[in-house]
C-alpha positions in Angstrom: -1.5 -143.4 82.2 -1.9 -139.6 83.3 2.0 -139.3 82.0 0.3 -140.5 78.8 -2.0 -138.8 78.3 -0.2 -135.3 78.9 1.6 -136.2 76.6 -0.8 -136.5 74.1 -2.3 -133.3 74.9 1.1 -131.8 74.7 1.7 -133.2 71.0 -1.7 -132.2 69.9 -1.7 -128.5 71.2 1.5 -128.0 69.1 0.0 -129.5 66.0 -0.7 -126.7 63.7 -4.6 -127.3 62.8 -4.6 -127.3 58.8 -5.6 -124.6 57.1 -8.7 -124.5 54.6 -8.3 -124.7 50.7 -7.8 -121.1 49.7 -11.0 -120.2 47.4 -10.1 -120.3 43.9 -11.8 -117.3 41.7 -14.3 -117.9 39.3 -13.4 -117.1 35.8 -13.7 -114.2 33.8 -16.7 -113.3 32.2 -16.6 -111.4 29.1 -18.9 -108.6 28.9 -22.1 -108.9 27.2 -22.2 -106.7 23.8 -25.4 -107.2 22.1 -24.4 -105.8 18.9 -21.2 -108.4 18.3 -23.2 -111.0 19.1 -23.9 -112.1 15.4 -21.0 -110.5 13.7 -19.3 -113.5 12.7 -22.2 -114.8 10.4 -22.8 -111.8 9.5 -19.3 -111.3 8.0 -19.4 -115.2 6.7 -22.0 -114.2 4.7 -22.1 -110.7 4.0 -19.0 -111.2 0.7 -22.0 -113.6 -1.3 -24.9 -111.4 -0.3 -23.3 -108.2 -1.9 -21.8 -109.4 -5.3 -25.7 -110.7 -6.6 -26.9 -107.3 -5.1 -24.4 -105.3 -7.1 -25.4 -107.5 -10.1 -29.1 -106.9 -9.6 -28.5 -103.4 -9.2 -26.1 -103.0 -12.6 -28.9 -105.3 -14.3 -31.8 -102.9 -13.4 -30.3 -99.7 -14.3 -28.9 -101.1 -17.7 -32.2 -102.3 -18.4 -33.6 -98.9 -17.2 -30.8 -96.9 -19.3 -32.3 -99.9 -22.7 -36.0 -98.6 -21.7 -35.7 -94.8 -22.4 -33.6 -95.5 -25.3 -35.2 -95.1 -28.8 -35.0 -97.2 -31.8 -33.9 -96.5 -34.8 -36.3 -95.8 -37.4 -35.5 -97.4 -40.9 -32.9 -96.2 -42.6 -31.8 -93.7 -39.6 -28.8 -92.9 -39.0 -28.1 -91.3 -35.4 -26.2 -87.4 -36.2 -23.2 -88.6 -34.1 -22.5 -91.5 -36.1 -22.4 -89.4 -39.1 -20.3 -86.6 -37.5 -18.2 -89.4 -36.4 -17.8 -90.8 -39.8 -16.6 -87.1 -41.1 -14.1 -86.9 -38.6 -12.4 -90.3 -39.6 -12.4 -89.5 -42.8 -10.6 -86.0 -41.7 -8.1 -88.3 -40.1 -7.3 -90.0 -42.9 -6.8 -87.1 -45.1 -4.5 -85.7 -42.0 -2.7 -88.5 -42.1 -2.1 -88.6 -46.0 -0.9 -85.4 -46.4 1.3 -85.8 -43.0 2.8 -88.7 -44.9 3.3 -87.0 -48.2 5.0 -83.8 -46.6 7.7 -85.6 -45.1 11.3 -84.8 -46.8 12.5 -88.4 -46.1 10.2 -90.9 -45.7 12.9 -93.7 -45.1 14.0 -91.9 -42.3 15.7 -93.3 -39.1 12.7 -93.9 -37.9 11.9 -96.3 -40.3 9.7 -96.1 -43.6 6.5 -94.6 -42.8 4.9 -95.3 -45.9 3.3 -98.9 -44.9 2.3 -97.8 -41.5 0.5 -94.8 -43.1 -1.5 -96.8 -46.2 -2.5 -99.4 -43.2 -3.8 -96.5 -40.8 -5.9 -94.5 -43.2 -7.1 -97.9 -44.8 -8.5 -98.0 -41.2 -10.0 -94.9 -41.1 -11.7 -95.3 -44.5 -13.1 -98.5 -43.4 -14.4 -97.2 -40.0 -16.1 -93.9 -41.8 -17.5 -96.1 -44.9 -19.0 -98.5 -42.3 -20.0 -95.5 -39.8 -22.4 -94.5 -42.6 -23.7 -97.6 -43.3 -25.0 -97.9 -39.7 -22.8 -100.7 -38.5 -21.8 -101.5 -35.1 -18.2 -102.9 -35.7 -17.5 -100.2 -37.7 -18.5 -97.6 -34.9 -16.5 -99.9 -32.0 -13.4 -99.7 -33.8 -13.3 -96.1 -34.1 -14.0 -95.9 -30.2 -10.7 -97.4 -30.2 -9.4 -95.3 -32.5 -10.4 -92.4 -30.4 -9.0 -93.7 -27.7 -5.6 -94.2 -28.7 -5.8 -90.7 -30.5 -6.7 -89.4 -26.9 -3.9 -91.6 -25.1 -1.2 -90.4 -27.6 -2.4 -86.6 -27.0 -2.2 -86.3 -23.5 1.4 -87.8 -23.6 2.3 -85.4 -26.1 1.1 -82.7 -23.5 4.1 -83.4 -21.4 6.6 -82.7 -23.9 4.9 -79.3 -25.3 7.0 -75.9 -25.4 4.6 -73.7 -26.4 1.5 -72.6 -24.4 -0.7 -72.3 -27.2 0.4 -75.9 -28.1 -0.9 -77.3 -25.4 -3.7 -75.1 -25.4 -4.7 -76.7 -28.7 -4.3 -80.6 -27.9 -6.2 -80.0 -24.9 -9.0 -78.8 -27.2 -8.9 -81.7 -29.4 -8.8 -83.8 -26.2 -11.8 -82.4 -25.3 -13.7 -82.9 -28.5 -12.7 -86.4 -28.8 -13.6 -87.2 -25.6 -17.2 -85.7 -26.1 -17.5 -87.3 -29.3 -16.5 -90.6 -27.2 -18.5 -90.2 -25.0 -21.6 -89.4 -26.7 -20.7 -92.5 -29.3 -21.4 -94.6 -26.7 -25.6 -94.3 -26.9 -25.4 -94.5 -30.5 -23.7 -97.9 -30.4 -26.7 -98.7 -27.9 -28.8 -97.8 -30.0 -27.7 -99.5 -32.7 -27.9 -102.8 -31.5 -31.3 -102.8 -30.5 -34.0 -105.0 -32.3 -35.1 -103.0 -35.2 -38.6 -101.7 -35.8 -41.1 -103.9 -37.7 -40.7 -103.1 -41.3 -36.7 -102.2 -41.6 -35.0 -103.0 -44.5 -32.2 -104.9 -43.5 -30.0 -105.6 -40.4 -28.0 -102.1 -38.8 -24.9 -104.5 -37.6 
């Protein structure tokens, strides 16, 4: 029995006592930022807040821009319509006697002559309506003076002359004043009328 029992001792002192589960770390923890803490809904729904704002804003200051305009009295006719109306008839006498100065008018190029009765057939129409106070008639020589613009400034790139250039960037600038000013009269002209005019203005 004591032989026994030695030996028992002897077997447990060698035993290796087991070793406690190593701690595990707690996770991470993301610093706190306060000012991320909504981000996300505010991005969601920050796109279909700003497109009504920018509406509501363009709405107001058109209808600011309608307030301080003035209406037409009867029978007025704003001073840059009529200048405008000049200036397209000027175009079509230009273009006329471009046309009629050409040696060959079936040139390589093709014959001129149709283009040039359709484009000052234009012009008329847009200066004959430009007096009679009508809107369509004042939109379609915006796009006339547009293209005219458009088809100067390219021809600024092939210029050999200084004072060349220094004359198309002169009529540049005149048209686009004359543009630019057009735009209020057309405004104007489609307001409602005053009580008492004659007849429609579009």
């Amino acid at each position: 029995m004591g032989s026994r029992s030695r030996k028992r001792r002897a077997v447990g002192e060698r035993a290796p006592a087991a070793a406690p589960p190593a701690a595990v770390p707690p996770p991470a923890v993301a610093p706190h930022r306060p000012e991320f803490e909504h981000q996300p809904e505010l991005d969601a729904e920050a796109p279909p807040e700003a497109a009504p704002n920018r509406y509501a804003r363009g709405r107001a200051r058109d209808e600011a821009i309608r307030q301080n305009l003035e209406p037409l009295e009867p029978g007025e006719r704003p001073r840059i319509v009529t200048i405008a109306a000049i200036v397209a008839f000027a175009f079509a006498i230009a273009n006329v006697i471009a046309t009629l100065t050409v040696d060959d008018l079936s040139s390589d190029q093709g014959d001129p002559t149709m283009f040039a009765i359709t484009t000052t057939g234009v012009l008329v129409l847009a200066g004959i309506g430009m007096l009679a106070r009508k809107y369509w008639a004042v939109l379609g020589f915006q796009c006339i003076l547009g293209l005219q613009i458009v088809i100067f400034s390219l021809a600024l790139t092939r210029v050999q002359k200084w004072w060349v250039g220094l004359a198309l960037m002169v009529f540049i600038g005149l048209l686009g004043v004359l543009f630019w000013k057009l735009i209020r009269a057309m405004a104007r002209l489609q307001m409602p009328e005053r009580p008492g005019a004659a007849g429609s203005t579009r």
